[in-house]
N, C-alpha and C positions, 0 to 999 in steps of 0.2 A: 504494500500500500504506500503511495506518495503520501508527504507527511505536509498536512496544511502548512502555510505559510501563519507568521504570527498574527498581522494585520487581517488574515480573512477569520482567524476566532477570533479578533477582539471583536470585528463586526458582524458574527452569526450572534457573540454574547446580546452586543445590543439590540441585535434585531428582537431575541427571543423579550429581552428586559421590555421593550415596547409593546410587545401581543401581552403581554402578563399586566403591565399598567395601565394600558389606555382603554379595555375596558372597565377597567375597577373605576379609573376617572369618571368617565362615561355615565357607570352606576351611581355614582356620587352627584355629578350635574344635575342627571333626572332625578334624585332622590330629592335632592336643594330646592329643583325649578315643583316640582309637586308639593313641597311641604310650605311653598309659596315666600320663601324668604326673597330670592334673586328671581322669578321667574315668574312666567303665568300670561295666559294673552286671554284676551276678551277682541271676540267680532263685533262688528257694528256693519250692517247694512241697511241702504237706504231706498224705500220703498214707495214711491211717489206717484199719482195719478190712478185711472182704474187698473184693477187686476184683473192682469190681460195672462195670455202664454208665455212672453217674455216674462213677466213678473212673476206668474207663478212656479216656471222651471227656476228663473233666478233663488227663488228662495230654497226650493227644492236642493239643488246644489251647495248653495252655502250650507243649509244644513248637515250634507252627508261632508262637507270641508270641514264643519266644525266638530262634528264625529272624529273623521279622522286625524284633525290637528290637535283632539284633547283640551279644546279651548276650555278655559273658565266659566264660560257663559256667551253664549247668540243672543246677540240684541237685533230686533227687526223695528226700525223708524220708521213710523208707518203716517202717511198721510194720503188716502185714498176714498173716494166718495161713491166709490163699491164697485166691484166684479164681474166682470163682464167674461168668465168662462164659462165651462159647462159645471153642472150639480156635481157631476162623478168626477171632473176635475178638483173642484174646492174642497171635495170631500175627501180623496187623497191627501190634498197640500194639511188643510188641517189635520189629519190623521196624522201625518208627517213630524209635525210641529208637536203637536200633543205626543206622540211616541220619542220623539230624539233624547238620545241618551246623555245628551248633554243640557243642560239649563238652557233654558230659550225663553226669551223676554220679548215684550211687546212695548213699546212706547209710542204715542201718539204725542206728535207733537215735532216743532215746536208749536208756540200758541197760533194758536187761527186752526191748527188742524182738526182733521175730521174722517172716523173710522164708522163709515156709515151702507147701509146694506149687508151686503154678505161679505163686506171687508169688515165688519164688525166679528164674523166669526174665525177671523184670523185671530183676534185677541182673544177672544175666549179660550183660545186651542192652547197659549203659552201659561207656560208654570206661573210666571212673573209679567204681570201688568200693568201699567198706567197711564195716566194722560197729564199731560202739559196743562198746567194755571191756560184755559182759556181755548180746550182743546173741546172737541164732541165726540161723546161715541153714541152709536144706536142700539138702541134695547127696544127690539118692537117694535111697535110703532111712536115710539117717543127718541128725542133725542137730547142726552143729559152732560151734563157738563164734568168736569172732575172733580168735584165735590162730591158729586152727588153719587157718581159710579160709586167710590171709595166707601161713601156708606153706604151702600145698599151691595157689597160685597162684588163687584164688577170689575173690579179693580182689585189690587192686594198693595197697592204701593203706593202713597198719598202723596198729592200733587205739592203741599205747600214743606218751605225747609223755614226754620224758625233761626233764621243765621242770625239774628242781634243777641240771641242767647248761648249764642257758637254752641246750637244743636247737632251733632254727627247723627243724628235718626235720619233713618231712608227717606227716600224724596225722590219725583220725580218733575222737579221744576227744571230740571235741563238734560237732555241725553246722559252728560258727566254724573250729577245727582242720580239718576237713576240705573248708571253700569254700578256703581257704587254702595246701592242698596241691594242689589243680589249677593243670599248671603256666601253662596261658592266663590266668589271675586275676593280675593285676598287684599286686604285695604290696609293703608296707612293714617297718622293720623299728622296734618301738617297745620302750620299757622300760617293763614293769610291774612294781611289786613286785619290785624287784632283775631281774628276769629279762627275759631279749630272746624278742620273740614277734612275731607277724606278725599285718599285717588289713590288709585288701584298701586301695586305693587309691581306689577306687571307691564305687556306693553297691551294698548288699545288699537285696533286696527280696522281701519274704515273701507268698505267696499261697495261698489256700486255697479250698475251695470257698465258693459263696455258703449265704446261707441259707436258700434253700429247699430246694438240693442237698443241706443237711448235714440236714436233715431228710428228705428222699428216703432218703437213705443210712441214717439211723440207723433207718427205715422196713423197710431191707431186709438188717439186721441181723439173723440168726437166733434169737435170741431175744427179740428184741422184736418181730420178723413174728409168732413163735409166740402169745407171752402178748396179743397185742393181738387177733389169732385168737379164740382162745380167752374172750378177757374178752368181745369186742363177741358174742359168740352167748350168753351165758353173759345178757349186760342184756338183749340182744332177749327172751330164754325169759323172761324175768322181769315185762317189760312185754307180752308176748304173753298174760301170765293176769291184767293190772292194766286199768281203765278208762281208756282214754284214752291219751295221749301225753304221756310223762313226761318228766322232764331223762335218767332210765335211756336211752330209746328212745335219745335225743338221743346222749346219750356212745356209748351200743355201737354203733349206726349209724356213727358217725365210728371207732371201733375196729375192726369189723369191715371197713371199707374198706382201712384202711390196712395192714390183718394183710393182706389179701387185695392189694393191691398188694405187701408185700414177699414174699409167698408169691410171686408171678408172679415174680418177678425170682428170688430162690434157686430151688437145683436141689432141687423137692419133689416125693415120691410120692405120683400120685392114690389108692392106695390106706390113705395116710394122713390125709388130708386127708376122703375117705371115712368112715373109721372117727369122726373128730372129730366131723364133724355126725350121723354115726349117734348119737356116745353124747348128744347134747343132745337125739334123737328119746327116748331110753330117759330120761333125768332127765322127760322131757316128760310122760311118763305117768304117773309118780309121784306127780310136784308134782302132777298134777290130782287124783288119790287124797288126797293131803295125809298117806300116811304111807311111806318108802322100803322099798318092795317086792323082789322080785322081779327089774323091768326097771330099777331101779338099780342091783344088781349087775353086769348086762349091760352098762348105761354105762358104770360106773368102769373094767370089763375093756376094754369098747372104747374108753376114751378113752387109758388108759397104753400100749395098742397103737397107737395114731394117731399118738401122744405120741415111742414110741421110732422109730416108722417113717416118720415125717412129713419130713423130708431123707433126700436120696441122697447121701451123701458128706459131707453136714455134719454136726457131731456136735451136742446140747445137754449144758450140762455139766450136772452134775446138781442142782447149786443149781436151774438152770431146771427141769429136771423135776419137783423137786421141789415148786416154787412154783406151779408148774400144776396137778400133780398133786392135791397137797394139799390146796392152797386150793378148787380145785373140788369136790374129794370135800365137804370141808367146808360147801362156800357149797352144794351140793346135798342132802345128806342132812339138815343140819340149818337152814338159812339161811333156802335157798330157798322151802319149805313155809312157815314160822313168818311169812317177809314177807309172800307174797301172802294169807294168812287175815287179818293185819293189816290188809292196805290195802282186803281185803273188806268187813272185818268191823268196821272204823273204827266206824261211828256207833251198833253195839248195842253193843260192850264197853262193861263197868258197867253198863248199863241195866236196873234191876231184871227191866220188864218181860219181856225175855228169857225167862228161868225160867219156865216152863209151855208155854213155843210149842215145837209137837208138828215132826218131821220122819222119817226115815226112814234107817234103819242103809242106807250106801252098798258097806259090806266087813262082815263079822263081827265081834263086839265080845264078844271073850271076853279079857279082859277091856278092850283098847284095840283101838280102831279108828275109822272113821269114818263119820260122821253125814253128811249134809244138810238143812242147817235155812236156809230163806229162799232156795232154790237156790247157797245156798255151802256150801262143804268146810270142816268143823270134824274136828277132832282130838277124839275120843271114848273115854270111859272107861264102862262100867256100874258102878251104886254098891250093887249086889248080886250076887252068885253067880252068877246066871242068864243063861247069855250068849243073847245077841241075835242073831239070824240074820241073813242079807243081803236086805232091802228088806221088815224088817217094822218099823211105827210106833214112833217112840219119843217121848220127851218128856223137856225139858231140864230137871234136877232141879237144878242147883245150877252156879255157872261158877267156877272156879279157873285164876285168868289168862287162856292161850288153850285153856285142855280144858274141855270139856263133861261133866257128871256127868250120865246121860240113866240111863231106865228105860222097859220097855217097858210098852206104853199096855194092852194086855193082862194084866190080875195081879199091876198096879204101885200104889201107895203111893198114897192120895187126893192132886191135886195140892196146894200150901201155901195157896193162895189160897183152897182151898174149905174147909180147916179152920180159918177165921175166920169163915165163914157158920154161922147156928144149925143145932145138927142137928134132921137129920129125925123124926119125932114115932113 
C-alpha cells in the first residue's frame, strides 16, 4: 500500500471534523430559531378587491408556503366587498384556511375596509380575527362595525390599543398590532415614545400578488371589465368606417379582449352583454347616414339597459354608469359622425375645387341632411327654401367647415365658375 502523504490526512481529518459539526450547529440554529429567541417569520398577505380565481388560488398557495416554511402565523389583509367564485370554490378556500396547520389570521383593514358577502366567510374560516377602528364586516344581512363584531364574538381580537396607558394587550388597530397579538408570534417588549409596545422577535414578511396577476385582477374588476367592454367596441365601430388599420383598431382590439376576459371571470348576464353589442349595431347605422336618426335612439335605450343588467349580483356604482353612459351617448351622436367625415374627407376640405362637384341627397334635406358626394357621407344643408328629396342630384354651392351648402341641379343658381365665363350673345 502507498503510504498517504501528510497534508492529504490533515485534510481527510478536517473534512471528517466538519460532517460531525455542522450538523450538530444546524440542530442548534433550528433549536434557537423555534424556541423563538433569534428566529421566527410571520407572513403577511395582501388581499384586495372581489375574490376572484386569482385571489383565491393566491391564498390557497400562500397557505400550503406557510405550511411549508413553518411560519409563526399567516396573516391575510383583507379588504374585499365579496366573491365573485363559485360555492365549491369558496368552500375549498375556506376549508383551507380553517384546516392549515399553521395559525392563520384575518385582519380587515386598514380603516374604510370592508369584508362583506361571502368575503365575510373568509374570516370566519381563520383561528385569529379582527377588524381595523373603522372597518365593516357582514353578519347577515346586517353590517357591523368592530366594536360590535368583538362583542358579539365575531371577532376574537379587539380593534382599540389603550397606548396612553403603554397597554401590551392585543389589538388590532394596525396590521403591526394585530401580527403581535397572535399568541404563537414570539414578541418582545420595546419603548417607544415613553410607551411599552410589542414586535415580533422574528422577521415579518409581506406578499402580494405578482404583476401580471394584479393586472389579471384589476382586468376582472367590474368596472373596469365594463368600461374597457365598452370602449374596445366603441374604437372597432370607428375604424370599421376608416381606411385601413389605425392605432384606434390597435387600442380597442387590446380593450375589447381584456373587457371580454374580465366579463368571463364576473358573474354577467348574457342578456346584457346582448343588449351592448346590439346598441353598437344601432350607432352603426347612423354613423353611416352621418346624421343620428332614428336607430340611435334605439342604441342609447339599449345600451343603458345592457349597462344596468350586465352583472348578476354585482352592482356598478353610478359614477360608472354614468361615465359609460355619457360618454358614449356623447362620442356617438356627436363625435363619432364628425370623425369619420374627417378622416374621409381629409384631402378635399378647403379645396376650392370642391364647390361645383354634383352628388346626390342620401336622406331628405329640408333643410339639413345628407348628401353623397365622391361616395362619402357629408353632412348637408340647402341654401334655399326648396327642400330636396331623397336621391335627387345636387350640387355643392359653398363649404362651411364640415356642412355642405348644396342646391338642387334642377332650378338651381348658374354654378360660380360659369358666371366668370362671357355671357351668351
Amino acid at each position: 500500500m502507498r503510504t498517504l502523504s501528510r497534508r492529504t490526512a490533515v485534510l481527510g481529518i478536517l473534512l471528517m471534523a466538519v460532517a460531525v459539526v455542522a450538523p450538530l450547529a444546524a440542530a442548534a440554529s433550528a433549536q434557537t430559531d423555534q424556541s423563538g429567541q433569534t428566529g421566527g417569520l410571520v407572513t403577511v398577505i395582501q388581499v384586495n378587491g372581489y375574490l376572484d380565481p386569482i385571489e383565491a388560488d393566491f391564498i390557497n398557495r400562500a397557505v400550503g408556503q406557510a405550511e411549508r416554511d413553518h411560519v409563526d402565523a399567516l396573516v391575510i389583509q383583507l379588504d374585499s366587498a365579496g366573491a365573485i367564485v363559485s360555492d365549491a370554490t369558496l368552500d375549498k378556500l375556506v376549508e383551507r384556511i380553517h384546516e392549515a396547520t399553521v395559525d392563520v389570521g384575518v385582519w380587515v383593514g386598514p380603516s374604510g375596509a370592508v369584508a362583506i358577502g361571502k368575503a365575510a366567510d373568509v374570516v370566519a374560516a381563520a383561528k385569529y380575527r379582527g377588524l381595523a377602528p373603522g372597518s365593516v364586516l357582514d353578519i347577515g344581512n346586517r353590517r357591523v362595525g368592530a366594536e360590535e363584531a368583538f362583542t358579539s364574538g365575531r371577532t376574537n381580537i379587539g380593534a382599540k390599543c389603550d397606548r396612553s396607558q403603554g397597554s401590551t394587550e392585543g389589538c388590532a388597530a394596525t396590521v403591526g398590532d394585530f401580527v403581535v397579538s397572535i399568541p404563537s408570534v414570539p414578541t418582545k417588549q420595546i419603548q417607544q415614545n415613553g410607551q411599552t409596545r410589542l414586535e415580533p422577535t422574528g422577521r415579518t414578511r409581506f406578499a402580494q400578488l405578482s404583476l401580471l396577476n394584479r393586472l389579471l385582477h384589476s382586468f376582472a374588476s367590474p368596472p373596469v371589465a365594463y368600461l374597457l367592454f365598452v370602449l374596445g367596441m366603441a374604437l372597432l365601430l370607428f375604424e370599421l368606417f376608416t381606411a385601413g388599420i389605425g392605432v384606434a383598431g390597435v387600442v380597442g382590439a387590446g380593450a375589447f379582449l381584456f373587457g371580454c376576459f374580465g366579463l368571463a371571470v364576473l358573474p354577467t348576464r348574457p342578456v346584457g352583454i346582448g343588449l351592448l353589442v346590439f346598441a353598437m349595431f344601432g350607432y352603426a347605422v347612423d354613423i353611416q347616414t352621418g346624421v343620428p336618426r332614428v336607430w340611435t335612439g334605439i342604441a342609447t335605450v339599449s345600451f343603458v339597459a345592457g349597462s344596468l343588467l350586465l352583472y348578476d349580483g354585482v352592482s356598478l356604482s353610478w359614477i360608472t354608469l354614468v361615465a359609460g353612459v355619457v360618454g358614449m351617448t356623447i362620442a356617438m351622436i356627436a363625435g363619432m359622425p364628425a370623425m369619420v367625415r374627417t378622416r374621409f374627407s381629409t384631402p378635399t376640405i378647403g379645396r376650392e375645387w370642391m364647390i361645383g362637384e354634383e352628388g346626390e341627397a342620401r336622406t331628405p334635406i329640408a333643410p339639413d341632411g345628407t348628401v353623397l358626394v365622391r361616395g362619402a357621407p357629408w353632412r348637408a344643408r340647402t341654401n334655399r327654401a326648396t327642400p330636396i328629396k331623397v336621391g335627387e342630384p345636387v350640387r355643392v354651392a359653398a363649404i362651411e367647415g364640415l356642412v355642405l351648402d348644396v342646391e338642387p341641379l334642377v332650378g338651381a343658381a348658374r354654378d360660380y365658375r360659369d358666371r366668370s365665363s362671357p355671357k351668351d350673345p
